[in-house]
N, C-alpha and C positions, 0 to 999 in steps of 0.2 A: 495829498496822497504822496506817501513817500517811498520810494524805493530804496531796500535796504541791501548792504553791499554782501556778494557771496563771497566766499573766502573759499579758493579751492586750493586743493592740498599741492604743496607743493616740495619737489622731490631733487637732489642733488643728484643722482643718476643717470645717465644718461643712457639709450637701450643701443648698444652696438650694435649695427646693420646687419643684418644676415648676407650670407653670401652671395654674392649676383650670381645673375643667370647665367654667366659665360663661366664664373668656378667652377659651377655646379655641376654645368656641361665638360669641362677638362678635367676636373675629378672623377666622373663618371666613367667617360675615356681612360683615364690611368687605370680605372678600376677593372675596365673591360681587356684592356691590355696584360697586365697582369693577373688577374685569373685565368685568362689564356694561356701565358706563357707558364702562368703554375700548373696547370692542369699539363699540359704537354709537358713539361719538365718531367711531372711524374709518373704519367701513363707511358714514357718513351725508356723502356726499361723492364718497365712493369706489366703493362698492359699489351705492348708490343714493342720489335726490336726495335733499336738505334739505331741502325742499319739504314733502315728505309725512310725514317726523315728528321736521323739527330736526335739531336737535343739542344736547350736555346741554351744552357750553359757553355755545350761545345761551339753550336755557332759562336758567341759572342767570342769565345778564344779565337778561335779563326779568324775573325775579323780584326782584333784587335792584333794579331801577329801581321795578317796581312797589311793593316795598314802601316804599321811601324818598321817591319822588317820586308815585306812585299813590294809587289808591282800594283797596288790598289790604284793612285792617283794617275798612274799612267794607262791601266785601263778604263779606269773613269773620264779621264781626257778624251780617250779614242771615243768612245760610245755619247758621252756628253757632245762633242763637238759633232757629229753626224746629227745629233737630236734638236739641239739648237738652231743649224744652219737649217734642217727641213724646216721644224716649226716655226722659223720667224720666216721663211721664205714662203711658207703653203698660209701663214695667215696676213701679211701682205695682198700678196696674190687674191687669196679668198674675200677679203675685205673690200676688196675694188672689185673684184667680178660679184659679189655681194650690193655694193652700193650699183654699180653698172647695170645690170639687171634688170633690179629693181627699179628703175628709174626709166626704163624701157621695156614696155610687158609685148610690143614687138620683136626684141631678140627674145627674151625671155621662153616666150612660146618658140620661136625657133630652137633656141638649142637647149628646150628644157629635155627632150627625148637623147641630147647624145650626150645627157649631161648623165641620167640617170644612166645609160647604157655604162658606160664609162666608172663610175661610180659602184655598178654592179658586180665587175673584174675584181676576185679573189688578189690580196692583195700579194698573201704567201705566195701565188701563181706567177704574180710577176718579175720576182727577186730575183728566182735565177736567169729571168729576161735581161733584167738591168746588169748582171754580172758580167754577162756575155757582152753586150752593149757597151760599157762603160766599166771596165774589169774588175778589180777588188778591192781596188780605194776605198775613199769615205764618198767617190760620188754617187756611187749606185745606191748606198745608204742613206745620203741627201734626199735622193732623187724619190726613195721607198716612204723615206718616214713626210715629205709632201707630198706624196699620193693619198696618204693617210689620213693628214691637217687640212688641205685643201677644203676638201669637200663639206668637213665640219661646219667649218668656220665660214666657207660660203652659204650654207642653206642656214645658219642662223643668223648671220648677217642678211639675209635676204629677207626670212619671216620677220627679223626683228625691223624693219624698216618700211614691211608689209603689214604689220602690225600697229603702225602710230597712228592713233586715233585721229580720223578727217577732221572734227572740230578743231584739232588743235594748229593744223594749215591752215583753212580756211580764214581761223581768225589771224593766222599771222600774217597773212596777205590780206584784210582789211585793214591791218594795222601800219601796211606799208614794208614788208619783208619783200625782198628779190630773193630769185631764185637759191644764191649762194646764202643769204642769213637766214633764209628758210632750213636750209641744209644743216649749219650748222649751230643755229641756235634751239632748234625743233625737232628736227630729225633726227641729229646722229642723238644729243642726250637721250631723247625716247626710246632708243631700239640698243641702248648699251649696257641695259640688261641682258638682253639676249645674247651678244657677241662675247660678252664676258659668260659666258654660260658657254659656249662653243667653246672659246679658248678652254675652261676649265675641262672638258670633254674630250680636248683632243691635246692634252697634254699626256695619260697616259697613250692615249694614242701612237704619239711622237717616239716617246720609248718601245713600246712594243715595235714601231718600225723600224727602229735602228736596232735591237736586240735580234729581229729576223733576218735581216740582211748581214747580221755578225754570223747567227748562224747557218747563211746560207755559202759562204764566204768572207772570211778575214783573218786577220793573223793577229789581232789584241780586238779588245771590247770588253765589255762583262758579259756578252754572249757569248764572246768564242770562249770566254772566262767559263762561264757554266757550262758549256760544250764539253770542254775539254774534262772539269771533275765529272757530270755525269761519265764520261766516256770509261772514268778511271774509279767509278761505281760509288764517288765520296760522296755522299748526299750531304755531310755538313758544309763541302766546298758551296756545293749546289745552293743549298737553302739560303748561305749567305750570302751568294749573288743574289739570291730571289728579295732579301730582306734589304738588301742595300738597293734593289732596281725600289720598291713599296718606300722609303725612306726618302728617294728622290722625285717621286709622284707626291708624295703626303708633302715635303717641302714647297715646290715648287707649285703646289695647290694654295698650302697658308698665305705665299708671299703675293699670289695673285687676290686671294681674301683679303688681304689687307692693304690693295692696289683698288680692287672695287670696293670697299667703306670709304676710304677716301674720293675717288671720283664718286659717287653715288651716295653722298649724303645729303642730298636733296630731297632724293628717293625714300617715301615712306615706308618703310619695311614692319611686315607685323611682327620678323623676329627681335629685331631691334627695341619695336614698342613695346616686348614681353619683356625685354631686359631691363628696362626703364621701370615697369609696372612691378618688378619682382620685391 
């Protein structure tokens, strides 16, 4: 019995890849962006005044003088540098009262009631506290935008390390793990999803607290920035603080995204595995 040879067709072509999943996804985006910006370009004129919130034509002038011919960097300086010094200071802090805690469900229950209490404090309510207290500087501003971070970054630092599944202790104290490689060969990896999710959370956070504390008191910032054109009725001054504060959220978001794909590519992710399957 013989088996005879199939001949299949054979083709010099080769089928060019379709676009991945993450084009597809930043096209999408460009797309959404721009039809926004078109639509607003053309109802701000037409459908209602420029007055009341521009036009992104005239934004983008504005911006583009402000930063060539303006004080752009050096208000971006003032307000950057109060944001920065809160948020690396409230998620420090957060992370260790986070890991601490957690680690003791005796304090834990003790000061979980003055945590929330604390926590509860309007934060606009305390700005002009901190003025008073510590004057006009950038430290009342420190002080506002880590009242803000703190608390993020601690309660998801806490879920996330109340969260690592007991099998996965257990066997690593069969395995011969002390308390410290317990820690950090089990624990922190496990719950660094969640911390990176706080961080991402309280990054506009951080802005928004240095932005109040400009407006509640300061003499530069992009808040006393926008303060000052609303005061003077420009809404394209206005809008373009507003677009440049969204531009340094949206940065500051990507560069943390692509700080977690790299620690966190151990971590199975279903978005990942659609990007792979596409």
């Amino acid at each position: 019995m013989s088996i005879e040879a199939i001949d299949l067709p054979m083709t010099n072509k080769v089928q060019k890849p379709a676009l991945s999943y993450r084009s597809r996804i930043n096209l999408t985006r460009l797309g959404l962006v721009g039809l926004v910006f078109g639509f607003w370009e053309y109802a701000s004129g037409t459908l209602f005044s420029p007055f009341w919130i521009s036009k992104p034509s005239l934004i983008a002038g504005y911006i583009f003088k402000w930063v060539v011919h303006g004080d752009f960097f050096y208000q971006l300086s003032f307000t950057f540098g109060s944001m920065i010094a809160g948020f690396t200071l409230g998620t420090v802090l957060g992370l260790l009262a986070g890991v601490v805690l957690s680690r003791s469900q005796f304090l834990s229950d003790v000061l979980d009631p003055f945590l929330v209490a604390i926590n509860g404090i309007p934060r606009v309510a305390l700005a002009p506290l901190f003025v008073v207290w510590f004057g006009i500087d950038m430290l009342p501003k420190i002080i506002l935008v880590f009242t803000l971070v703190f608390f993020v970054i601690f309660y998801n630092t806490y879920a996330g390390i109340k969260s690592v599944d007991r099998r996965f202790t257990d066997l690593a104290f069969v395995m011969g793990a002390n308390s410290s490689e317990l820690f950090r060969k089990v624990i922190l990896p496990a719950s660094l999803p969640h911390i990176f999710l706080g961080i991402k959370l309280s990054i506009p956070y951080a802005l928004i607290g240095a932005i109040i504390g400009e407006f509640v008191a300061s003499s530069a910032g992009l808040g006393w920035k926008i303060q000052m054109e609303t005061s003077l009725y420009n809404t394209t001054g206005t809008m373009a603080g507003l677009i440049v504060m969204m531009f340094i959220v949206v940065t500051m978001n990507a560069l943390l995204a692509v700080m977690e794909r790299r620690l966190l590519r151990w971590q199975p992710s279903s978005r990942f595995t659609t990007t792979q399957t596409q």
